[in-house]
N, C-alpha and C positions, 0 to 999 in steps of 0.2 A: 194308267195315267201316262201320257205319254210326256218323253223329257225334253226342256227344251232349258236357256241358257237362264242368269241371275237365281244360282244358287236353290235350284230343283233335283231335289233325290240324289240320289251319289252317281257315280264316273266311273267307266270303264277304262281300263288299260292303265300306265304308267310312264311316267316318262321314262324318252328314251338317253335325256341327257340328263345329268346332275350338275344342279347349282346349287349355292349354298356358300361355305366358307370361303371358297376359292372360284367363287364367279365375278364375271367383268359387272363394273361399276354399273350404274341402272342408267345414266347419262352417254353409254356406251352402248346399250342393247336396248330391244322394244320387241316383245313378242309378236311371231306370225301366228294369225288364229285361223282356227277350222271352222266351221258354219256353225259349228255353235257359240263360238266366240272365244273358245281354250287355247290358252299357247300349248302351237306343236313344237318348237322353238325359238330359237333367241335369234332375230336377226341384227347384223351389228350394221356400222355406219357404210361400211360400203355396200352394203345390199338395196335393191329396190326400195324395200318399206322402212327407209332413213326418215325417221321424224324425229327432229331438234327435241331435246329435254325441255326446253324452255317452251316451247311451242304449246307442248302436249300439258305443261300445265297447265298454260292458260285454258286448253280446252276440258281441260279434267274441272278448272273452277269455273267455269263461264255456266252461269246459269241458261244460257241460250241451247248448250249443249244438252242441257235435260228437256226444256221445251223441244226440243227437236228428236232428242230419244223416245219422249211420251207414244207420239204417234206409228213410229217405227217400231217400238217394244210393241204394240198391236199388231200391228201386222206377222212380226215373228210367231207371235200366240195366238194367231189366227188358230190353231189346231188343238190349242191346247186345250182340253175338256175343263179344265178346275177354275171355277170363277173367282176361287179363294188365292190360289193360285195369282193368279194377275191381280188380285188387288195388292200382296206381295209386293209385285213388279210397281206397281203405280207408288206405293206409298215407296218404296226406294227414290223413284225417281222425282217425285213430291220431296222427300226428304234432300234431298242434294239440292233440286232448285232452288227451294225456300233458302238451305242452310248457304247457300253461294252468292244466292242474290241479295242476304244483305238485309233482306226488310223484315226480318224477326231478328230476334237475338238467339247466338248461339252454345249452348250450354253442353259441354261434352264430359260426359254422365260413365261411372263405373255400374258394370252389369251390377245386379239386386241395389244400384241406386234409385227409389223409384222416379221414374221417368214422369209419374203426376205432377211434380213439384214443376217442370220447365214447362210441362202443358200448363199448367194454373197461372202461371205467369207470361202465357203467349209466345213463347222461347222454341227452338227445335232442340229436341237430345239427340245427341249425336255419341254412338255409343263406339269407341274405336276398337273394339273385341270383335264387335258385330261387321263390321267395314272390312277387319284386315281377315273374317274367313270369308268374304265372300272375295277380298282378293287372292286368298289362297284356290278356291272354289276355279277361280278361271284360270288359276296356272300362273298368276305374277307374282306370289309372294317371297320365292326366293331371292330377289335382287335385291328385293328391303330388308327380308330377314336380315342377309348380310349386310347391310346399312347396320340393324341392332345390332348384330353378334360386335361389330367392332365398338360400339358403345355400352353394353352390358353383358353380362356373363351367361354363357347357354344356356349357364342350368334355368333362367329364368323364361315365363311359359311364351312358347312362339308366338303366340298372338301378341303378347304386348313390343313385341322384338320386329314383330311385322309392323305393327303401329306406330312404333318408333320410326323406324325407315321410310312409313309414308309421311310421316310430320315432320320429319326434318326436312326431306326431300319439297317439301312446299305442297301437297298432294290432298290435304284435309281441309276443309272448312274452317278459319282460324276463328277460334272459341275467343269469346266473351266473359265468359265465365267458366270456369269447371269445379262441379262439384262430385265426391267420389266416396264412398261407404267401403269403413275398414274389413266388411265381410263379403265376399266369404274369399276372394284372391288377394292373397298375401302380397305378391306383385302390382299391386294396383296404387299403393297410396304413392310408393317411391314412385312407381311413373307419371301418374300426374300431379307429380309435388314435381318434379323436372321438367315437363310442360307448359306449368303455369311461369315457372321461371323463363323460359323460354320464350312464351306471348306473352309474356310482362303481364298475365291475366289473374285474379286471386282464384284460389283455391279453397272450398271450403268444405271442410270434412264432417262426414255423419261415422258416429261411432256405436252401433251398438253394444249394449254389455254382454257378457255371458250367458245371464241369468235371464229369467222371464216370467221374473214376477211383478206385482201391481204396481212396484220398485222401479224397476226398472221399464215397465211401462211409460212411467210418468216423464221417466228420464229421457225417453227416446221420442216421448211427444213432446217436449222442451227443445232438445235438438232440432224439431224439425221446424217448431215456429222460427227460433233461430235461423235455420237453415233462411226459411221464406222470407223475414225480415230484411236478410244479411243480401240474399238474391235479389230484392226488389232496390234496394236502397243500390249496391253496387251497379246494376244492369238501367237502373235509372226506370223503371219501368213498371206498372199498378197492380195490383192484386186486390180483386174486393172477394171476400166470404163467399157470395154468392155465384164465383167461378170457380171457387176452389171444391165448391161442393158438388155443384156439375162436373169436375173432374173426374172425382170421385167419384159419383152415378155412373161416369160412364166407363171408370174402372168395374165397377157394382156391374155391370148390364155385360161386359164382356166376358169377366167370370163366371157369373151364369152360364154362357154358353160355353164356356171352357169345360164349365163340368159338362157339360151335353155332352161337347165332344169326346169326352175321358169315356163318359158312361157308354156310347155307342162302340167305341173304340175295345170296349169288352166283349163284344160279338166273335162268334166263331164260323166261318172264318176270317181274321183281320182285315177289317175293309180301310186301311189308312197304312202305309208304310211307315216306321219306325226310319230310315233314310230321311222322309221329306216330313217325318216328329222333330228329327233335330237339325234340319234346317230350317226353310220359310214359317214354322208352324212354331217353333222355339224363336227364333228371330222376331215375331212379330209380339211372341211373349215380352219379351225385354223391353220392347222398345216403342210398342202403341197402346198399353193400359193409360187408359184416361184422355183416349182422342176419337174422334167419329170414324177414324181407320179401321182403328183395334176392334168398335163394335160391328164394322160389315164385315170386316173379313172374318170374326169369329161367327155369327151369325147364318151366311152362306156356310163354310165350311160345315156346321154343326146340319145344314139343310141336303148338302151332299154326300155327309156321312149316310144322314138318314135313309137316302134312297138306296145307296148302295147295301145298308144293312135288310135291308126289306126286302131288298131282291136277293140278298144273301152271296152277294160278290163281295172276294177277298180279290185283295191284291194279288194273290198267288193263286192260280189254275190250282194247285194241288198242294193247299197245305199239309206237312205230314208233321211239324214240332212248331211249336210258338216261343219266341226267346224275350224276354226282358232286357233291354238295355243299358246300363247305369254307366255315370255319368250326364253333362250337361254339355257334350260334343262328341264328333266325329271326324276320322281324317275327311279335310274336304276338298283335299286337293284331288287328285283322277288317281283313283286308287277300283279294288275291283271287288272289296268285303263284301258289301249286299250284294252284289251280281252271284257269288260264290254260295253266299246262303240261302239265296232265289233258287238257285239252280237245285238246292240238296230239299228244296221244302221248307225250307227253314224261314217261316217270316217272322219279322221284330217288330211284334205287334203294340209296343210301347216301350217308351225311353222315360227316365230318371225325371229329365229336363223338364215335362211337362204335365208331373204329379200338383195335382192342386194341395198347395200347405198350408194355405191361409183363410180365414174365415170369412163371411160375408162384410160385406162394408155396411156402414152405417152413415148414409152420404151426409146427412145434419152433421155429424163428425168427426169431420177429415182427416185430422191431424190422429184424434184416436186409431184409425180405422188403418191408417197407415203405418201405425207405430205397432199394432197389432199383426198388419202383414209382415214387416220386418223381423221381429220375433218369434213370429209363427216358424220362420224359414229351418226346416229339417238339417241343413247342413253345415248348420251354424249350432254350434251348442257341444252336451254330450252325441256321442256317436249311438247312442242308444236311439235318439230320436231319427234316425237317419235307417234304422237297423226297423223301426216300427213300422217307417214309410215302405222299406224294401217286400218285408212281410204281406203288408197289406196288398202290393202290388203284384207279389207274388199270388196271392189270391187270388186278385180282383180280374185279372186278366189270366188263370189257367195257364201260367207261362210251363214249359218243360224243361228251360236253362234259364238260364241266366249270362250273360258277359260284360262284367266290366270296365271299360276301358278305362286305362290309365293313363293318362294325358303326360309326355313327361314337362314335367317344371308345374305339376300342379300339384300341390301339395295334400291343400283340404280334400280333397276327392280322394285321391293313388291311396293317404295315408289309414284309410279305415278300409283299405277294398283285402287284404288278408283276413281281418275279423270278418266281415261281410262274410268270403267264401266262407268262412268255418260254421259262420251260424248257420247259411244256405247248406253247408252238408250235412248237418246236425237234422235238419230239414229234409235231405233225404234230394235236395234240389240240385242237377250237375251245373257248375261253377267253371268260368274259364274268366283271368286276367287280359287282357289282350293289352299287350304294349304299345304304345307308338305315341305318337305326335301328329295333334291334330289342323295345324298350318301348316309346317313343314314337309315337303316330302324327303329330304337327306334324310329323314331318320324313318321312312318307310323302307321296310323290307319286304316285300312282295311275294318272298319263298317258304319263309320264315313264317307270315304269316298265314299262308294258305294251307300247311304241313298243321298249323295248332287249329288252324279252322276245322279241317278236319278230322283231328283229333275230338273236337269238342261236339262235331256232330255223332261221329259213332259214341260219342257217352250219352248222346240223347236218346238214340236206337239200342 
């Protein structure tokens, strides 16, 4: 699959400069990009490519500016084999027109908030987790990071620190409404409880319980009429039964082919990269269950896995070890991890991210069907359930490691991935932690990591 720019497979090389704590203000610098669109550097105001802060807002929110990217993001993907792929590309660009131009409402939504709830009511979600890795993806995210660093404390995780730096900076889509679910990032309620204060917009929170019994079922389908009542009546805007449950169909129809593609995705050898698992393929997870997006591009996808498993193409000329991925990210700034595990045989023939957990929907009843996928969720609860899911996947896909990454400033993840290892050696399965930070690159090591990269490949040999 060949690569080209909005957030496709992972990056080669590293920067040569570091920003971060002690970089010039983002009103002072604008990156130079290379033909795929990554900053190779910071150019400041005295350089040729001087464009005003104020300027480039306006062009970052001008709905005109994605009318006008639609047909040129074509032409760049002239070459690009994946049709799944560009429709990626298209629903991004769909997403920012619609959300900029104003004529839906706009709803900015925390990851496992289901995003059906702003489709049901004609809204865009606009997810800022999802936004600020594909700003890290092109090489901009340090100038906002440190916009966050001086507004909140490191330890907390770089994407919302990125996300901050672009909202304040004027950068996002200004929401309407924001609604955000206490699970499963611990950083999420404070940041958009400071947002809404910010766009003078309300905030309304989904909280699931611990538990997930018929108890707490019923609790979490109460919430979410709540949720819909509180969204319609604030946003001024209809809701009839009869859309909410077409929502949900076409959450129902996309699922379906999610498991297609899991279940093809178990061929040997790996015909889908674990790199473009947890980018465009996880991305479109979040963020297009229950829209006519979410059902073509998983549908396609599930039709190009097929050919390639039939013809028995992997991603990799020579696979020699299959690796597991956990987690639900990766650094995605231009860093050179998959290039390194490409190179040794090594493919990541599945990630964490895009374990199906939840049961089929029952489009007659939405609110059930939804409160059902919320609780279903593996990584919310005891760590036991989360421990069933890794097992199974360890099957299901014949993996030979495993690596964890551990995100810093993520808590629910990092904090069960020691028990993890131990059960996976118990198992008999070689285990590698891999440290880092998945927006930021200051906190990428390049030496550091390629010395334990190594290490973890001769434990698979």
């Amino acid at each position: 699959m060949s690569r080209s720019c909005f957030w496709k497979g992972s990056t080669e090389g590293v920067w040569g400069e570091e920003y971060g704590h002690g970089c010039r203000p983002f009103w002072r610098c604008w990156p130079i990009l290379d033909s795929n669109g990554r900053a190779q550097k910071m150019a400041t105001i005295g350089e040729e490519e001087k464009i005003s802060h104020r300027a480039l807002k306006r062009v970052v929110r001008n709905p005109l500016t994605y009318w006008s990217l639609a047909p040129l993001m074509e032409i760049v993907n002239l070459r690009e084999q994946s049709r799944a792929y560009k429709i990626w590309v298209r629903y991004l660009i769909w997403m920012m027109r619609s959300a900029c131009s104003k004529r839906k409402k706009v709803i900015w939504m925390s990851a496992f908030t289901p995003v059906e709830l702003a489709y049901a009511v004609g809204a865009i979600p606009i997810l800022p987790e999802i936004i600020a890795a594909l700003v890290s993806y092109l090489g901009w995210a340090p100038p906002f990071i440190s916009i966050g660093n001086s507004m909140m404390s490191t330890d907390v995780c770089s994407f919302y620190r990125c996300a901050l730096g672009l909202a304040v900076e004027g950068y996002l889509p200004r929401p309407d409404l924001i609604v955000s679910s206490s699970h499963l990032c611990d950083g999420a309620n404070k940041f958009f409880s400071y947002l809404s204060q910010r766009y003078a917009c309300s905030h309304l929170l989904l909280d699931p319980p611990y538990d997930t019994g018929p108890e707490a079922h019923g609790y979490v389908t109460d919430q979410l009429r709540y949720l819909l009542a509180h969204m319609v009546d604030l946003m001024a805007v209809s809701l009839s039964e009869e859309e909410l449950c077409k929502v949900v169909g076409l959450s129902n129809t996309m699922r379906k082919y999610m498991v297609r593609i899991n279940r093809l995705r178990m061929a040997i050898p790996a015909p889908f990269p674990g790199s473009e698992g947890l980018s465009y393929l996880a991305g479109m997870g979040f963020c297009s269950p229950g829209s006519t997006w979410g059902v073509r591009f998983s549908a396609i996808l599930a039709r190009e896995l097929e050919d390639r498993v039939a013809k028995k193409r992997g991603y990799l000329d020579n696979e020699r070890y299959r690796v597991l991925w956990l987690h639900h990210i990766r650094p995605y700034y231009q860093n050179d991890i998959f290039q390194f595990l490409s190179s040794q045989g090594v493919s990541v023939c599945f990630e964490e991210a895009n374990y199906m957990y939840w049961p089929p929907f029952d489009p007659t009843k939405p609110l059930d069907s939804l409160a059902h996928k919320i609780l279903s969720n593996v990584w919310a609860g005891p760590l036991e359930r989360r421990l069933g899911a890794v097992k199974e996947m360890v099957n299901n896909y014949r993996v030979n490691g495993v690596i964890h990454f551990s995100h810093w400033g993520c808590r629910q993840s990092c904090g069960g991935a020691s028990i993890i290892g131990d059960f996976l050696k118990d198992q008999g399965v070689p285990y590698m932690i891999l440290y880092g930070d998945g927006a930021d690159p200051d906190n990428y090591f390049p030496g550091q990591t390629r010395t334990r990269l190594q290490a973890f490949v001769e434990m698979l040999g």
